[in-house]
PDB file as gemmi writes it, atoms N, CA and C in Angstrom:
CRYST1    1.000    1.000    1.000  90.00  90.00  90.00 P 1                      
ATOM      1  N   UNK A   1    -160.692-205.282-110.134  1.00  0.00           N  
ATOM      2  CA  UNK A   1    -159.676-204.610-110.908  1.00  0.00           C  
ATOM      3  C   UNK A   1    -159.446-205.372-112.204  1.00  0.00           C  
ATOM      4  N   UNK A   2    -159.363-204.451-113.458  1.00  0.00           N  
ATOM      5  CA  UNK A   2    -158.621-205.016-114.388  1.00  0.00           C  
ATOM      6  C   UNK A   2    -157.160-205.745-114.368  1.00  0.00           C  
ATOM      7  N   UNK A   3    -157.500-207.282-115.330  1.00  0.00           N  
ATOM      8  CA  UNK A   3    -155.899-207.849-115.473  1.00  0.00           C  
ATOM      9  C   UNK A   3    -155.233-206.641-116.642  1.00  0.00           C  
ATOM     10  N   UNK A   4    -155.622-206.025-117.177  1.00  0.00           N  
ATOM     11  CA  UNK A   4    -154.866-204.939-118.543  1.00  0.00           C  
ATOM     12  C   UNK A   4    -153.873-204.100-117.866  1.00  0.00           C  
ATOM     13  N   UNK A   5    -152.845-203.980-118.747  1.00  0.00           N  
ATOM     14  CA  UNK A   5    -151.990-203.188-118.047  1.00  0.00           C  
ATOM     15  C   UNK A   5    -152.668-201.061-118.095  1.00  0.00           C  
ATOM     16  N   UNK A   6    -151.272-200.764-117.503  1.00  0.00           N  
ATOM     17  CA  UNK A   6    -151.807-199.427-117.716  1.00  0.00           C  
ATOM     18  C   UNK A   6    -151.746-198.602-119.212  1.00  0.00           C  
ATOM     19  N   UNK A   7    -150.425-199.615-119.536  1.00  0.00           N  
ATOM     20  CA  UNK A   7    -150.348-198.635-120.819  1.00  0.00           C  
ATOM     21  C   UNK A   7    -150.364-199.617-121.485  1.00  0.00           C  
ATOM     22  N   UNK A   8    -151.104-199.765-123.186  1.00  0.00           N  
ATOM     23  CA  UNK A   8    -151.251-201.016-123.855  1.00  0.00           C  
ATOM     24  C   UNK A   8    -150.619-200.332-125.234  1.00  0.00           C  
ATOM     25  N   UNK A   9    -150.123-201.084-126.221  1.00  0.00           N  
ATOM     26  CA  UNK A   9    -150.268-200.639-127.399  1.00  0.00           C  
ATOM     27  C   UNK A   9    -151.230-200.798-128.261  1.00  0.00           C  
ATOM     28  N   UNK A  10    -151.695-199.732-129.609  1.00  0.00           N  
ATOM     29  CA  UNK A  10    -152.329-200.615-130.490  1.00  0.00           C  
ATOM     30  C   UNK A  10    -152.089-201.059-131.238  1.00  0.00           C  
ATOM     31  N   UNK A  11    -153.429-201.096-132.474  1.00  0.00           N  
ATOM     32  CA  UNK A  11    -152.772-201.818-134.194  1.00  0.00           C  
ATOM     33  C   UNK A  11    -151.449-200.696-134.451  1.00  0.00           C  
ATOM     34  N   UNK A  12    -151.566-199.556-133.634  1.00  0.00           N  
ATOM     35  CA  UNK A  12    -150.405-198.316-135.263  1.00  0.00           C  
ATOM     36  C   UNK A  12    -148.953-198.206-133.752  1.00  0.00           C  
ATOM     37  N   UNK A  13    -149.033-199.433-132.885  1.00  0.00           N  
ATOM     38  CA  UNK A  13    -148.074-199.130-132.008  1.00  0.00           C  
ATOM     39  C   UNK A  13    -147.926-197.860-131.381  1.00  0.00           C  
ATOM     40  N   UNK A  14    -149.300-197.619-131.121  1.00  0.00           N  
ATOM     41  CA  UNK A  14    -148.852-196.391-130.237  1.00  0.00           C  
ATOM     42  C   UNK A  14    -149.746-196.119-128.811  1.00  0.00           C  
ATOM     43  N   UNK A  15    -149.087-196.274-127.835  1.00  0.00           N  
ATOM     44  CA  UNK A  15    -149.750-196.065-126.268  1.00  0.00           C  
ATOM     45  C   UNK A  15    -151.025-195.857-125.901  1.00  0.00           C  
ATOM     46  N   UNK A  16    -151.502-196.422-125.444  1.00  0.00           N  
ATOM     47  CA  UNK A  16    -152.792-196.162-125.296  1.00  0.00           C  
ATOM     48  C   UNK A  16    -152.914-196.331-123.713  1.00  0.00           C  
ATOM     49  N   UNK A  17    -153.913-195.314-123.547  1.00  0.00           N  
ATOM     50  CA  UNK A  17    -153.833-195.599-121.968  1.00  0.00           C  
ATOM     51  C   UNK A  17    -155.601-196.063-121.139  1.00  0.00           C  
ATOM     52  N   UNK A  18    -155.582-197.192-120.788  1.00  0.00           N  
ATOM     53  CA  UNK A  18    -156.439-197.800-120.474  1.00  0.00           C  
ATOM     54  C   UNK A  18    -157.411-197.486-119.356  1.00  0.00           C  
ATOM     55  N   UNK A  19    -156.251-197.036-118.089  1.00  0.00           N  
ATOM     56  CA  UNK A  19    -157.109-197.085-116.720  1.00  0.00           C  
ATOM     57  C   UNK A  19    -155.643-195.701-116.087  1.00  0.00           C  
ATOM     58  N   UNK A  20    -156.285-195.021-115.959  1.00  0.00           N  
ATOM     59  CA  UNK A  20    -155.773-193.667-114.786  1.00  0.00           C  
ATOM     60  C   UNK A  20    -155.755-194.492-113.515  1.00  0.00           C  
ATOM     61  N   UNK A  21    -154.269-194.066-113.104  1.00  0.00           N  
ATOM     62  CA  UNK A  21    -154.260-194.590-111.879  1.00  0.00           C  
ATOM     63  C   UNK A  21    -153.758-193.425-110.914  1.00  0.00           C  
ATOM     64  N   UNK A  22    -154.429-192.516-109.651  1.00  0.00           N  
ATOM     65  CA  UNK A  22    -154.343-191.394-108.825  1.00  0.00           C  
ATOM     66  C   UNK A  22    -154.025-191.610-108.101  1.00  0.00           C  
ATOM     67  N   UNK A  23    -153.648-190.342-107.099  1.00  0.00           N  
ATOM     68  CA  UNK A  23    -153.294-190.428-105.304  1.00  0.00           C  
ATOM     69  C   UNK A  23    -153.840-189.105-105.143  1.00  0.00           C  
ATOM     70  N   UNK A  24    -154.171-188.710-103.645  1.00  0.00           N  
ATOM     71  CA  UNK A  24    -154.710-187.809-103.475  1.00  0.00           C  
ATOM     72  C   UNK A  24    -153.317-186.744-103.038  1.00  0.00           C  
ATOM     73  N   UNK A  25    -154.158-185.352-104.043  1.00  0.00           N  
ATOM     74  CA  UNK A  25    -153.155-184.184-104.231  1.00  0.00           C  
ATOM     75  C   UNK A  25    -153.092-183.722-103.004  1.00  0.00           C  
ATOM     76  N   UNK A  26    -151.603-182.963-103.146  1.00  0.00           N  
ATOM     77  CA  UNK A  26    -152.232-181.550-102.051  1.00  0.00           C  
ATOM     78  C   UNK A  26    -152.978-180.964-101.979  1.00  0.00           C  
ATOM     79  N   UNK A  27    -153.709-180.787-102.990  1.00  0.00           N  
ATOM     80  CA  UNK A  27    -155.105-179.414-103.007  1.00  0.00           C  
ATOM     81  C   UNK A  27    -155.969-180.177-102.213  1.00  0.00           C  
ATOM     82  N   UNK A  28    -156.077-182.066-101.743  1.00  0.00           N  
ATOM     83  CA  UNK A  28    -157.323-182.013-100.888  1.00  0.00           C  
ATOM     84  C   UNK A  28    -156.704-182.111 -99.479  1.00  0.00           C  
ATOM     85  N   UNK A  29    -155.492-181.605 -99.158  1.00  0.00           N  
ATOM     86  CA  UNK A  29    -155.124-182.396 -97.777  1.00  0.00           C  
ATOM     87  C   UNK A  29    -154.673-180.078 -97.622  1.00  0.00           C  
ATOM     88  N   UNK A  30    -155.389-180.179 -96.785  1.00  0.00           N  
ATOM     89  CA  UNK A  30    -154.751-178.635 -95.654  1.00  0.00           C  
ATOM     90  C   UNK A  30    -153.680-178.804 -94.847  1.00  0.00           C  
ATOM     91  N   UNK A  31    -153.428-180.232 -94.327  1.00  0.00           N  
ATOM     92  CA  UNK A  31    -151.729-180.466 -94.226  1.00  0.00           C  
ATOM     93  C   UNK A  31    -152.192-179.362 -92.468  1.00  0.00           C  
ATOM     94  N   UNK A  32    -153.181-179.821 -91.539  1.00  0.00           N  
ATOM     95  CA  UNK A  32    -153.102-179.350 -90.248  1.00  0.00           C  
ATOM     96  C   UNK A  32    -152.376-179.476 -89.297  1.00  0.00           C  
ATOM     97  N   UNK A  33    -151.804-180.673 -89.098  1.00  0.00           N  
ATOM     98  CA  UNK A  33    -151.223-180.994 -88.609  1.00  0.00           C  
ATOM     99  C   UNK A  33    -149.660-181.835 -88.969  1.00  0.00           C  
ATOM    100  N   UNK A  34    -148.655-181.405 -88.578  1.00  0.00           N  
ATOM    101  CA  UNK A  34    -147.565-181.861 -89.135  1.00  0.00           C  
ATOM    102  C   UNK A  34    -146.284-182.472 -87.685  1.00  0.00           C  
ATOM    103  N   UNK A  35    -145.716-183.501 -87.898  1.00  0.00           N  
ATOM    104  CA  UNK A  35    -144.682-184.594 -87.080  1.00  0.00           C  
ATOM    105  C   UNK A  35    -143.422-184.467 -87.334  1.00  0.00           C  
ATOM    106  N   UNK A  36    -142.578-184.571 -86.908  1.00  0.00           N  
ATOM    107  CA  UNK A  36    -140.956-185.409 -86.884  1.00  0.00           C  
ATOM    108  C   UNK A  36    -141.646-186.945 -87.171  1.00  0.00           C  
ATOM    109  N   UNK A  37    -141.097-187.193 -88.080  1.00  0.00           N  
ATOM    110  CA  UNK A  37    -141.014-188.824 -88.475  1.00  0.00           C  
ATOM    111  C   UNK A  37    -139.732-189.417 -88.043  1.00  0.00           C  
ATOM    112  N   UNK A  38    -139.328-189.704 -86.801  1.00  0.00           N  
ATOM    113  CA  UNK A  38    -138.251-190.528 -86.347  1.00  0.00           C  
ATOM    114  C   UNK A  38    -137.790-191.460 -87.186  1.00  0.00           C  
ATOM    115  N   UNK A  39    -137.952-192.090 -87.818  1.00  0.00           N  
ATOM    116  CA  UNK A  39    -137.491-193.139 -89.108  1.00  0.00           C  
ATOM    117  C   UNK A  39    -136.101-192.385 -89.826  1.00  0.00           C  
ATOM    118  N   UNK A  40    -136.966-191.328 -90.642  1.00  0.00           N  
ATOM    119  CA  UNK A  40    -135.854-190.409 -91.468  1.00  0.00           C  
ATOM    120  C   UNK A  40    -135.731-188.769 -90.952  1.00  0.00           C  
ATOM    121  N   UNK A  41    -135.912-188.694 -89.833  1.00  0.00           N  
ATOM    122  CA  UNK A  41    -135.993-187.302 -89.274  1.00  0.00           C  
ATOM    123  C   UNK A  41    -136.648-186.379 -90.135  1.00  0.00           C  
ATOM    124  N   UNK A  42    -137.855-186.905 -91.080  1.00  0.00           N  
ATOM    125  CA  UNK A  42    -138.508-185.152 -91.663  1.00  0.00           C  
ATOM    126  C   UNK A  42    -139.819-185.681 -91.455  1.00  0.00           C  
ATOM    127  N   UNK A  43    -139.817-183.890 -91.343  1.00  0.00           N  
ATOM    128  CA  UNK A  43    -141.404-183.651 -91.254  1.00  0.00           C  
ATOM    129  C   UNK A  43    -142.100-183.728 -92.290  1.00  0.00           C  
ATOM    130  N   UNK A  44    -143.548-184.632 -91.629  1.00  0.00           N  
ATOM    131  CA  UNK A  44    -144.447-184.771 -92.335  1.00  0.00           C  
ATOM    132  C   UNK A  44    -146.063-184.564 -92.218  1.00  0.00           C  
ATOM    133  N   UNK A  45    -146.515-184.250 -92.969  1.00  0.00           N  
ATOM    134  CA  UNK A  45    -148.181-184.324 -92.440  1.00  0.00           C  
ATOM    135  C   UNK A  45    -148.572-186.008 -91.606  1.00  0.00           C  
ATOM    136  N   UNK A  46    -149.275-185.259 -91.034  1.00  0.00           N  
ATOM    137  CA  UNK A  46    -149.869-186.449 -90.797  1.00  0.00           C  
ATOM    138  C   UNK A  46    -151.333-187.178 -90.938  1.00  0.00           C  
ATOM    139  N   UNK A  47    -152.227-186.349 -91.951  1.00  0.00           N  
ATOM    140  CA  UNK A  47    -153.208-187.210 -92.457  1.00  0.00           C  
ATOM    141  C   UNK A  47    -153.289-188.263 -93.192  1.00  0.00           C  
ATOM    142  N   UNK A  48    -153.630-188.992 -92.744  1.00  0.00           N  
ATOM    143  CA  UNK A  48    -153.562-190.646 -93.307  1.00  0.00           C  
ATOM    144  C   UNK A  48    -153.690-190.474 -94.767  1.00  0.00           C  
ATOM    145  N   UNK A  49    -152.563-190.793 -95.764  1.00  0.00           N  
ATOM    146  CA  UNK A  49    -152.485-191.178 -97.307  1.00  0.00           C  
ATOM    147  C   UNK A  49    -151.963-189.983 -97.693  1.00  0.00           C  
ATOM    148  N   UNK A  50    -151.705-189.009 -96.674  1.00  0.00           N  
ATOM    149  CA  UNK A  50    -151.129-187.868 -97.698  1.00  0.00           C  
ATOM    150  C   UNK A  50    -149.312-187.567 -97.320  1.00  0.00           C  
ATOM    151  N   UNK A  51    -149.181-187.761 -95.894  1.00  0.00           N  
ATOM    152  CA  UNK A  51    -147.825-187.689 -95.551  1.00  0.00           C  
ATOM    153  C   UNK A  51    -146.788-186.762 -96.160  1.00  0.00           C  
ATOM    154  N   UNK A  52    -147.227-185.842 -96.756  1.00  0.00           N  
ATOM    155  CA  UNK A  52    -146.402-184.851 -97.640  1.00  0.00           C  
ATOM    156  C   UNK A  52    -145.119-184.381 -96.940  1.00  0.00           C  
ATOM    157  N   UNK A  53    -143.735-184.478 -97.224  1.00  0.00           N  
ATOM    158  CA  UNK A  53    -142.700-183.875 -96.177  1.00  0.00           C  
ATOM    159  C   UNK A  53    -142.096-182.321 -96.364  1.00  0.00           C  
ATOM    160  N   UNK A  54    -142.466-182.104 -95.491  1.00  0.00           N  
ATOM    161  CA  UNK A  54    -141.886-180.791 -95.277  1.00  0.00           C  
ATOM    162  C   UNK A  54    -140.224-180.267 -95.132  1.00  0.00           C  
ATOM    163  N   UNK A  55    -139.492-179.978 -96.001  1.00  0.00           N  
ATOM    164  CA  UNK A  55    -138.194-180.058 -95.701  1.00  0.00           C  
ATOM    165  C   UNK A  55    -137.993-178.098 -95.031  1.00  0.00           C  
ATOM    166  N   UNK A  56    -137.364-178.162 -93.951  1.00  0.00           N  
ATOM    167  CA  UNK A  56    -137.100-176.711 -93.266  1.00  0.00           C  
ATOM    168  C   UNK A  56    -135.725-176.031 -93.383  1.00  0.00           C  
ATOM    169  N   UNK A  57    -135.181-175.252 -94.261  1.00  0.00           N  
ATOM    170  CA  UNK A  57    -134.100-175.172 -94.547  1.00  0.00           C  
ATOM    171  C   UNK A  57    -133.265-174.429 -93.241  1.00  0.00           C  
ATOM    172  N   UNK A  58    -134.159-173.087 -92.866  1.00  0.00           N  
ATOM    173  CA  UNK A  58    -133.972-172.635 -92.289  1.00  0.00           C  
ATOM    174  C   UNK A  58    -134.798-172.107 -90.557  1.00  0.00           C  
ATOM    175  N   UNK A  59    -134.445-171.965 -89.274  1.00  0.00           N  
ATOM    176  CA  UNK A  59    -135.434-171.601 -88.201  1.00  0.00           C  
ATOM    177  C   UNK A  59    -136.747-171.075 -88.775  1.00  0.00           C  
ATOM    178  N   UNK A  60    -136.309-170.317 -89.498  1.00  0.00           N  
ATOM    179  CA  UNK A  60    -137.663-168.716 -90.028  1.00  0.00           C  
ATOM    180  C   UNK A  60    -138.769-169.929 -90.932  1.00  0.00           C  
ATOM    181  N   UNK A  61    -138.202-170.880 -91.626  1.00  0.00           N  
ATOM    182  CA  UNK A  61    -139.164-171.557 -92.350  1.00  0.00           C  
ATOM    183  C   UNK A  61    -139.957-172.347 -90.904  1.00  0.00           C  
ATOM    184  N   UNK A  62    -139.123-173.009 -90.490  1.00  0.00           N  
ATOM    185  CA  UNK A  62    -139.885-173.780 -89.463  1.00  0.00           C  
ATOM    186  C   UNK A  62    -140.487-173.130 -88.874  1.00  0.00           C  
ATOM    187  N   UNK A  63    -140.425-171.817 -88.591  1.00  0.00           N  
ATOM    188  CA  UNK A  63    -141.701-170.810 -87.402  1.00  0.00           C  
ATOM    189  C   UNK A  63    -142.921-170.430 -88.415  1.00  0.00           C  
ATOM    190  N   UNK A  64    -142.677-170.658 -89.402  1.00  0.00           N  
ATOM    191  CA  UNK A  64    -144.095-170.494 -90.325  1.00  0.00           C  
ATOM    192  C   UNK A  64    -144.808-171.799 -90.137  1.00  0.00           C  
ATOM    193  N   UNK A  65    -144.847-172.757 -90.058  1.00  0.00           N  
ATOM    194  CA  UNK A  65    -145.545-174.176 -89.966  1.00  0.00           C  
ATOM    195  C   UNK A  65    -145.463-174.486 -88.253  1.00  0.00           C  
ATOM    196  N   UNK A  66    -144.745-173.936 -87.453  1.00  0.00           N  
ATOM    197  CA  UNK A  66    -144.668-174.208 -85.824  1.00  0.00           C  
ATOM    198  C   UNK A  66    -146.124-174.732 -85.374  1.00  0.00           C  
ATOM    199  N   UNK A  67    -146.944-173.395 -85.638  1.00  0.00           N  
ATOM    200  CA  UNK A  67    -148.164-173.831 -84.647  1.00  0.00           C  
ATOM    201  C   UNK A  67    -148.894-175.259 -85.444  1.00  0.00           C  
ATOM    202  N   UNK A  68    -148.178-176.235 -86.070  1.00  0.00           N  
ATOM    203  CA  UNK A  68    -148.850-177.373 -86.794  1.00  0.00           C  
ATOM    204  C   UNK A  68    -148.386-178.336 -85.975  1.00  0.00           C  
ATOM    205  N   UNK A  69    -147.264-178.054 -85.742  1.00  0.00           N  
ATOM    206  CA  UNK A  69    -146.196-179.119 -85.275  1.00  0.00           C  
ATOM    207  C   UNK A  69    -146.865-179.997 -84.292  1.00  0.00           C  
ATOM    208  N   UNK A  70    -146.836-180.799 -84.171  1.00  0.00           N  
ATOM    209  CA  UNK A  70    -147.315-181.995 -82.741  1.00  0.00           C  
ATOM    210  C   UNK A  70    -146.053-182.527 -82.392  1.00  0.00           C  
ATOM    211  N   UNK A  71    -146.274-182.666 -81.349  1.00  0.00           N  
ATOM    212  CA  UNK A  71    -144.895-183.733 -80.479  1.00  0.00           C  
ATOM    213  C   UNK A  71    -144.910-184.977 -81.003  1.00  0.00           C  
ATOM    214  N   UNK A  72    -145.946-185.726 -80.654  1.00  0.00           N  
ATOM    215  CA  UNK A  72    -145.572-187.199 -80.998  1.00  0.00           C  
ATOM    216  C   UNK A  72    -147.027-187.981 -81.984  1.00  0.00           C  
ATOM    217  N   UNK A  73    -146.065-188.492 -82.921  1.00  0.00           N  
ATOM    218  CA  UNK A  73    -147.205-188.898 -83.934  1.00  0.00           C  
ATOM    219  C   UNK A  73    -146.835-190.396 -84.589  1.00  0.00           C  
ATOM    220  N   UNK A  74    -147.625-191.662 -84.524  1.00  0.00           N  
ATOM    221  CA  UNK A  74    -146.848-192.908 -84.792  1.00  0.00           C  
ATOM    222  C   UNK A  74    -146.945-193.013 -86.350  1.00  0.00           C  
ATOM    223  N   UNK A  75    -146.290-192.660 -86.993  1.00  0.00           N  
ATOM    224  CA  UNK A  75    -146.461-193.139 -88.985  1.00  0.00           C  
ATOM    225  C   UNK A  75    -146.651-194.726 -89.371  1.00  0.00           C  
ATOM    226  N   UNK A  76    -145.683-195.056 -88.154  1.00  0.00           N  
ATOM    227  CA  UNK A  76    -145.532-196.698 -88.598  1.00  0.00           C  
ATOM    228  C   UNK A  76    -147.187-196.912 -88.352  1.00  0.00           C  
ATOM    229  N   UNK A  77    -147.884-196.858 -87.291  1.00  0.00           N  
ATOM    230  CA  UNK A  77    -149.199-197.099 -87.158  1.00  0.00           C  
ATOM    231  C   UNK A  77    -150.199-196.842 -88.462  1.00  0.00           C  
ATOM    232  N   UNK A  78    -150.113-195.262 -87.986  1.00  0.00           N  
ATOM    233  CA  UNK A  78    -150.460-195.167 -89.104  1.00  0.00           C  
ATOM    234  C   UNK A  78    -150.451-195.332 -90.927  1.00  0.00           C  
ATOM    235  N   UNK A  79    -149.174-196.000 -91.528  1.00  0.00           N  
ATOM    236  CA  UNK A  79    -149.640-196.544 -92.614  1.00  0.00           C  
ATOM    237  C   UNK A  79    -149.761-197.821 -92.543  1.00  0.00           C  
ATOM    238  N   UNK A  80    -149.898-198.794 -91.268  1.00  0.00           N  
ATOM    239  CA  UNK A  80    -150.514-199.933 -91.580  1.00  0.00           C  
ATOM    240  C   UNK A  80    -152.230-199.634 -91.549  1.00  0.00           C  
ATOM    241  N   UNK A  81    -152.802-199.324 -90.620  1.00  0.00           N  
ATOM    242  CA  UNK A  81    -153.603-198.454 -90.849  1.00  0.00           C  
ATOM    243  C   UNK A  81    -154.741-198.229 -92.561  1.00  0.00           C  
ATOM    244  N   UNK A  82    -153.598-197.496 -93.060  1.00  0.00           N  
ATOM    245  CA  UNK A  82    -153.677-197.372 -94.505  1.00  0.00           C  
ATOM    246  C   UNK A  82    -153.810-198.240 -95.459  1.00  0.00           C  
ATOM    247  N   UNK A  83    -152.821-199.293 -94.995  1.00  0.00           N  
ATOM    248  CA  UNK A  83    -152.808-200.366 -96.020  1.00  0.00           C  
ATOM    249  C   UNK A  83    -154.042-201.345 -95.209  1.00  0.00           C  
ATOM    250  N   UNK A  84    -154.346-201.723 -94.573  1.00  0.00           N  
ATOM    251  CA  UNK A  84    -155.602-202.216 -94.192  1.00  0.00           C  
ATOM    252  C   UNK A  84    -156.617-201.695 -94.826  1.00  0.00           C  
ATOM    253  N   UNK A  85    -156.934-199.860 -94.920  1.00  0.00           N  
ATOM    254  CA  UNK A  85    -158.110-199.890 -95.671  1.00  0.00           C  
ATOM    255  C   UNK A  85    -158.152-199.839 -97.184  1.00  0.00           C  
ATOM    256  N   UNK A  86    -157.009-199.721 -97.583  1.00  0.00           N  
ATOM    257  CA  UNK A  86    -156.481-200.362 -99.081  1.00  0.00           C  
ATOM    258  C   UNK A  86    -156.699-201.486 -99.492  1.00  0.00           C  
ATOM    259  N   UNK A  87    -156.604-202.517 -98.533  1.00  0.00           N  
ATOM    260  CA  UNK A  87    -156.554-203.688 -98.604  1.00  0.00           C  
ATOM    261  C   UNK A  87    -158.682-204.399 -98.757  1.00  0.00           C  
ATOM    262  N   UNK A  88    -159.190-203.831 -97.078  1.00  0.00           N  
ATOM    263  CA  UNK A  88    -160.212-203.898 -97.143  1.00  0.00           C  
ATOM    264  C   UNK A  88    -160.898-203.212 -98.365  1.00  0.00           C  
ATOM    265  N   UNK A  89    -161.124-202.345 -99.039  1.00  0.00           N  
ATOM    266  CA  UNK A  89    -161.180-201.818-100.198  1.00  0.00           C  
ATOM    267  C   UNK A  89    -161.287-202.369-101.287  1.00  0.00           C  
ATOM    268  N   UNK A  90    -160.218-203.279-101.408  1.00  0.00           N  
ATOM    269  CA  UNK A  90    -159.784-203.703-102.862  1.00  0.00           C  
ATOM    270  C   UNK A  90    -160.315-205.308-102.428  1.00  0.00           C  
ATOM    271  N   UNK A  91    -160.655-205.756-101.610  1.00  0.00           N  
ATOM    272  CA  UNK A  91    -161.522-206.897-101.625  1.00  0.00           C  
ATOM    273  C   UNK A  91    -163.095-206.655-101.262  1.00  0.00           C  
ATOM    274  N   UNK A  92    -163.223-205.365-100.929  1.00  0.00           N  
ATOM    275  CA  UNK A  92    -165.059-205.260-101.411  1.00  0.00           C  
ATOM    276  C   UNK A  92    -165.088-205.512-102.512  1.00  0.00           C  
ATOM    277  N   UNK A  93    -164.101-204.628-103.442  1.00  0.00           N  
ATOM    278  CA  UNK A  93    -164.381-204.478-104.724  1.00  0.00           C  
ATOM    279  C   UNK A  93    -164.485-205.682-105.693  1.00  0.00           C  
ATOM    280  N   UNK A  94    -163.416-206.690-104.984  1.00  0.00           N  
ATOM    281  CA  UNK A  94    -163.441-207.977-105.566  1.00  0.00           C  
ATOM    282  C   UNK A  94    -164.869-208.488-105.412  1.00  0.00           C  
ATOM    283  N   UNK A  95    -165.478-208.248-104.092  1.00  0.00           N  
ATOM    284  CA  UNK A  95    -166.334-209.446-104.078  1.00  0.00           C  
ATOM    285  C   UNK A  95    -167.475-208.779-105.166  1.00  0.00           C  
ATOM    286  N   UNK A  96    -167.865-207.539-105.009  1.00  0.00           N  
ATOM    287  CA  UNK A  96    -168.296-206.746-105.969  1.00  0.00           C  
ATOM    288  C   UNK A  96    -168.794-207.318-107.038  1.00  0.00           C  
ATOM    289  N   UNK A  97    -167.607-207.427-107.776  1.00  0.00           N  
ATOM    290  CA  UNK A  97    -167.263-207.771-109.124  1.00  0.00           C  
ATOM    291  C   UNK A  97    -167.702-209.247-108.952  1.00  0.00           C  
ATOM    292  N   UNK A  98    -167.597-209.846-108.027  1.00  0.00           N  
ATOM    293  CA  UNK A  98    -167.909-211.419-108.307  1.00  0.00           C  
ATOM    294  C   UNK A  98    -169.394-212.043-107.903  1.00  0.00           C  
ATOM    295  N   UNK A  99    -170.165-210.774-107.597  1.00  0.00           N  
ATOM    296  CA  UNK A  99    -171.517-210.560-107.397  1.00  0.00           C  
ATOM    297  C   UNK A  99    -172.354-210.279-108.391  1.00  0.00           C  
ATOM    298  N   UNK A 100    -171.659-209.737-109.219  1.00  0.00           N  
ATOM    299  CA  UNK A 100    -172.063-208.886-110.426  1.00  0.00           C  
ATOM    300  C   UNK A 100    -172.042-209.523-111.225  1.00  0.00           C  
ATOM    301  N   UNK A 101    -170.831-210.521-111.501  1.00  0.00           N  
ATOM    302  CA  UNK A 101    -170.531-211.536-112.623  1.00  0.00           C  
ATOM    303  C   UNK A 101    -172.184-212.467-112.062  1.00  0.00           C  
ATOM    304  N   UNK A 102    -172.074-213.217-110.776  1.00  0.00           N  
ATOM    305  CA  UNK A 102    -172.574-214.194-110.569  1.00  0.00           C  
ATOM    306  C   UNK A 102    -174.235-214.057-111.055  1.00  0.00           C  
ATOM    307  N   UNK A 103    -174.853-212.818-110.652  1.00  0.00           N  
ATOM    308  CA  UNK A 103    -176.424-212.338-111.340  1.00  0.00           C  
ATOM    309  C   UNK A 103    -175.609-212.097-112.886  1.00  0.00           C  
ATOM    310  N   UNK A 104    -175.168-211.956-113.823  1.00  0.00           N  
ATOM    311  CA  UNK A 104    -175.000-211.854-115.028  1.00  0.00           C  
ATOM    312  C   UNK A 104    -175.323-213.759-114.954  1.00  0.00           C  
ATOM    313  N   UNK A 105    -174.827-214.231-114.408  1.00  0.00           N  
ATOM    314  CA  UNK A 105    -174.714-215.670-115.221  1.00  0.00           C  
ATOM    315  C   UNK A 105    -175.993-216.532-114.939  1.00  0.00           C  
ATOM    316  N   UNK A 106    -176.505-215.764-114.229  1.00  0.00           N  
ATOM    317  CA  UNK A 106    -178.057-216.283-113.901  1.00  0.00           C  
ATOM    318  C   UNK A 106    -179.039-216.127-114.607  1.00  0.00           C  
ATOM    319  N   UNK A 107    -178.791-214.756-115.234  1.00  0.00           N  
ATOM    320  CA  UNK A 107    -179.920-214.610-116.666  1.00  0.00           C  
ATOM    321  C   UNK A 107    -179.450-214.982-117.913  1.00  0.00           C  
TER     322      UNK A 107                                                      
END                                                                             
């Protein structure tokens, strides 16, 4: 990873943006399956990184999403989970980069 921030200025002081930083949208998660999150009582997906919450105002909303519903689903698990492969991730990438440097300094 770059030390640069996200947003830099230039010579005419004005924003420049260096590195896009994303999360994955709704358009890639179908959101199949959905939980009670015991923590804060709302529902949420439960595919790992997308967790989108579903707020149900009314019965009639909740019987449109019903057949998603699961009984029991652990979040806490699952975003450590998450942050593990975040984690594992972002130190391939390190070593990566320090592989890459190391054949640069060889020639």
């Amino acid at each position: 990873m770059s030390d640069k921030k996200v947003f830099e200025m230039d010579e005419n002081l004005k924003l420049r943006t260096d590195l896009i930083y994303f999360h994955q949208t709704i358009r890639e998660c179908i959101h199949k399956e959905i939980a009670l999150d015991s923590r804060d009582e709302h529902y949420k997906c439960t595919n790992m990184g997308c967790w989108m919450q579903f707020w149900f105002r009314t019965e009639e909303e909740y019987h449109v999403f019903d057949h998603r519903v699961i009984k029991e689903f652990d979040f806490v698990k699952s975003e450590k989970e998450y942050k593990k492969k975040i984690k594992s991730l972002k130190l391939k990438a390190k070593k990566e980069k320090e592989m890459l440097e190391k054949s640069k300094n060889l020639y």
